[in-house]
C-alpha positions in Angstrom: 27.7 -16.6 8.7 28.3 -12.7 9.1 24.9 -12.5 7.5 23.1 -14.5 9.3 24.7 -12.9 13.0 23.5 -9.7 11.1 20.4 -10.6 10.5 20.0 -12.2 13.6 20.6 -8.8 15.5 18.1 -6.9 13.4 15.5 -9.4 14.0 16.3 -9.3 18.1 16.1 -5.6 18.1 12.8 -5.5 16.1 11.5 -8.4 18.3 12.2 -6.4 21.4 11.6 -2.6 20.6 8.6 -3.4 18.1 10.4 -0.3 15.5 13.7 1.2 15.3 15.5 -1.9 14.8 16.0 -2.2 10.9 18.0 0.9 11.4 20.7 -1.8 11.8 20.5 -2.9 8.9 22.2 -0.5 6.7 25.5 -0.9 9.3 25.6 -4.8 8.6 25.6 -4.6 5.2 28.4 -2.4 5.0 30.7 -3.9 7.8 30.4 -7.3 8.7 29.4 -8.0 5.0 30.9 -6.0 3.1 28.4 -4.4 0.8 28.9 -1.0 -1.2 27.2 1.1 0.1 24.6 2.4 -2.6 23.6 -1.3 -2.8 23.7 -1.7 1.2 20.9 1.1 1.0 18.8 -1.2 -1.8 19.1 -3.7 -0.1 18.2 -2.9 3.2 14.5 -2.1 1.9 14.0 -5.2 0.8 15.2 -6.8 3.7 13.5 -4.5 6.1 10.5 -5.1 3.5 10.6 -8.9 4.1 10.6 -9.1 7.4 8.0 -6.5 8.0 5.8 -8.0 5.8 6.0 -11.9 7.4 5.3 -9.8 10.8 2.3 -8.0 9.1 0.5 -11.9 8.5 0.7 -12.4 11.9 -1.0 -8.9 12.9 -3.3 -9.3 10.4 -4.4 -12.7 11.7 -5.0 -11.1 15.0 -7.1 -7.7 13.4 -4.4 -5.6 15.2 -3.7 -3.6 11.8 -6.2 0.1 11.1 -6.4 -0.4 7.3 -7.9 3.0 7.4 -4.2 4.2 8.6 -2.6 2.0 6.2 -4.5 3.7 3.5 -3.9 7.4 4.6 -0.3 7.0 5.7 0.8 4.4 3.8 -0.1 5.3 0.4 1.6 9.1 0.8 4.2 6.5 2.2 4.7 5.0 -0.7 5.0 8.0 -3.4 7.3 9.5 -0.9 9.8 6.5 -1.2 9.7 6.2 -4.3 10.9 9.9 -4.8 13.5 9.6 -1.8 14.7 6.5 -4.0 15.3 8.1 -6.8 17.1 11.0 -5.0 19.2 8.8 -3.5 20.5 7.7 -7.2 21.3 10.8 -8.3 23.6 11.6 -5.3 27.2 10.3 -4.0 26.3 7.8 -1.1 27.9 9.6 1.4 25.5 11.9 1.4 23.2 9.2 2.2 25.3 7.6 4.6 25.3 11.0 6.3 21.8 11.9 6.4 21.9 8.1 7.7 24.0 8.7 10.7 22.2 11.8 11.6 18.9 9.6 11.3 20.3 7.5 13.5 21.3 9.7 16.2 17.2 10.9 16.3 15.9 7.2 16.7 18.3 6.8 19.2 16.9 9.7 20.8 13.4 8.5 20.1 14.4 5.5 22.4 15.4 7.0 25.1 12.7 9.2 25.7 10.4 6.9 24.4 7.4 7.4 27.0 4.5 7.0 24.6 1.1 6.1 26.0 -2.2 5.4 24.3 -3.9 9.0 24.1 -6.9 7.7 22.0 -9.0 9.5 24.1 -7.5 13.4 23.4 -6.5 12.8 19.9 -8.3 12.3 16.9 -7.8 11.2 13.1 -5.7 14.7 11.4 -5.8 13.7 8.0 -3.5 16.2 6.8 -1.4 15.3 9.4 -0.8 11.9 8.8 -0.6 12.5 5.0 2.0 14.9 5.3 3.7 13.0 7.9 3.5 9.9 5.7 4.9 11.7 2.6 8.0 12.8 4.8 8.6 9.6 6.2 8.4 7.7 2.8 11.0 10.5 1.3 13.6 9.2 4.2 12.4 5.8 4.2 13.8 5.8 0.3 16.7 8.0 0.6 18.6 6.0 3.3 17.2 3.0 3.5 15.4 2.6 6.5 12.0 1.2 7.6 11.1 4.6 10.3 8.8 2.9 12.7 10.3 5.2 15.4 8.7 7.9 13.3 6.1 6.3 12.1 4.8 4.5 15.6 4.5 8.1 17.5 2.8 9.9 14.3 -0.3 6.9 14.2 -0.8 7.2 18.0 -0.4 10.8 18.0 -2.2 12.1 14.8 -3.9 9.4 14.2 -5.2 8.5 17.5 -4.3 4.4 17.8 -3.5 2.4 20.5 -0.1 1.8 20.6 -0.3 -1.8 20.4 -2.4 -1.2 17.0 0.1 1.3 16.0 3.2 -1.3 15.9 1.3 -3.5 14.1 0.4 -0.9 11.6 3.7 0.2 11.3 4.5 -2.9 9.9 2.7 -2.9 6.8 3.3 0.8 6.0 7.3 -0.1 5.9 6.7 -3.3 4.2 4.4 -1.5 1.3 7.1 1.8 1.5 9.9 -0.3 1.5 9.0 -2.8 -2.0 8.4 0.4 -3.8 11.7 2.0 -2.1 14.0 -1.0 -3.7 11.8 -1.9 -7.2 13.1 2.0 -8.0 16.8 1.2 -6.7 16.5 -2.3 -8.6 15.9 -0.4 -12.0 18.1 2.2 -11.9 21.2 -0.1 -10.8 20.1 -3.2 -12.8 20.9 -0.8 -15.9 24.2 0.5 -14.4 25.0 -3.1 -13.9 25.1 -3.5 -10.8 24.4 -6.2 -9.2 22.6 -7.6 -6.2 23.8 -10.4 -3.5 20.1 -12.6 -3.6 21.6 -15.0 -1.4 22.6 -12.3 1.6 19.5 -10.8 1.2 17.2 -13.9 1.3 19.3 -15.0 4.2 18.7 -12.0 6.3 15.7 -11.9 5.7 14.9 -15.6 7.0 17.4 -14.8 9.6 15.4 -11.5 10.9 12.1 -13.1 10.9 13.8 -15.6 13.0 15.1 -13.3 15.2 12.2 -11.1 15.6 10.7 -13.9 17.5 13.2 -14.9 19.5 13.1 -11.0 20.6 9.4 -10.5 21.3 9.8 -13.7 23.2 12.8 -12.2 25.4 11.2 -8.8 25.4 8.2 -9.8 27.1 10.1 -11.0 29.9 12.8 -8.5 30.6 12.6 -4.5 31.4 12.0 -2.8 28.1 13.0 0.6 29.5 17.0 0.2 30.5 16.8 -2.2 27.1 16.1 0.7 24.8 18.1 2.8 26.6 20.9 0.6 26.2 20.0 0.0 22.8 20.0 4.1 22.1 23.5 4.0 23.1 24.5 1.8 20.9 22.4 3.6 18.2 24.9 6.4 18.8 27.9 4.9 18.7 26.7 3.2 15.2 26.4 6.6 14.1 30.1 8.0 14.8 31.2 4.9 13.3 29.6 5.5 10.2 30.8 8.8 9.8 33.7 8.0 10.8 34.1 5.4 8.6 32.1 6.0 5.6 31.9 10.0 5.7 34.8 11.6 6.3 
């Protein structure tokens, strides 16, 4: 049941704010379920994976995703989580969980300045840009187990020069493909450890999210989105002393 709340709550946020929400997910695993916390980070990419990837049919469907941006960002993406991954097995977690928090604190300042506009006009494809951009992104995607659509939404619109609606959609399938690789390295080095993996909390959230991610886009299009983010960058922040607090110190 507390996954399914969880998961709930990641999906609502991800519904409503279109990125920043699988943040979340990384907190749930660790508090209302319990997780350790090297396998909380697993298993939030495959989670976050998941539910990107369901979200990524839709867009697809609808032509909203530039495969030319999937291609040049996503592919750096990729190779950067993978390495990020295997950082992250080498280390004690709280160094994760600290990098996490920190992350944290920048989406939630992300949100609440969040005034992006579509700028296709002034800005062009930087190839470069979006490579490097990419690789960075993919590094922290795999270190701390998070999805980075608030990083990774700004970069395509901004150095890559999409609409923002094409952006989101985008974004999608860039975590999805970042995330798999993120968690097949995890799987392999902790499946030798012996560690092992909760399939039945991660195929719930999973459901649960996708659920939830339409039940948000469905309030979001009928409430403020401004004071929501806000609100929801608060709340960002306060996740983030609580996991220092908690998990750090």
């Amino acid at each position: 049941m507390l996954a399914f709340v969880g998961a709930l709550i990641i999906g609502l946020s991800l519904g409503l704010f279109g990125s920043g929400g699988s943040i979340l997910t990384v907190p749930v695993l660790l508090y209302l379920i319990g997780m350790p916390a090297e396998l909380a980070i697993a298993s939030s990419l495959l989670i976050v994976a998941g539910i990107s990837l369901f979200g990524s049919v839709h867009n697809g469907m609808k032509r909203l995703i530039s495969w030319r941006h999937v291609a040049w960002f996503g592919l750096p993406g990729m190779l950067g989580t993978y390495g990020g991954a295997w950082a992250g097995t080498l280390i004690d977690s709280r160094w994760q969980l600290l990098v996490f928090a920190l992350l944290m604190i920048v989406a939630a300042i992300f949100m609440w300045r969040s005034n992006l506009k579509d700028v296709t006009t002034l800005a062009g494809f930087h190839k470069p840009k979006v490579i490097a951009d990419g690789l960075l992104v993919g590094i922290v995607t795999g270190f701390v187990g998070v999805g980075g659509g608030f990083l990774i939404v700004p970069a395509l619109v901004l150095m890559g020069g999409l609409p923002i609606a094409v952006s989101v959609a985008t974004s999608l399938l860039i975590i999805a493909m970042k995330s798999f690789v993120g968690f097949a390295k995890y799987y392999l080095v902790f499946s030798s450890q012996g560690l092992q993996f909760d399939w039945s909390v991660i195929g719930l959230m999973i459901l649960a999210g996708i659920a939830g991610s339409y039940v948000g886009g469905w309030i979001g299009r009928r409430l403020a989105k401004e004071k929501l983010q806000r609100g929801f960058a608060v709340f960002l922040t306060l996740m983030a002393i609580v996991v220092i607090t908690q998990s750090v110190l």
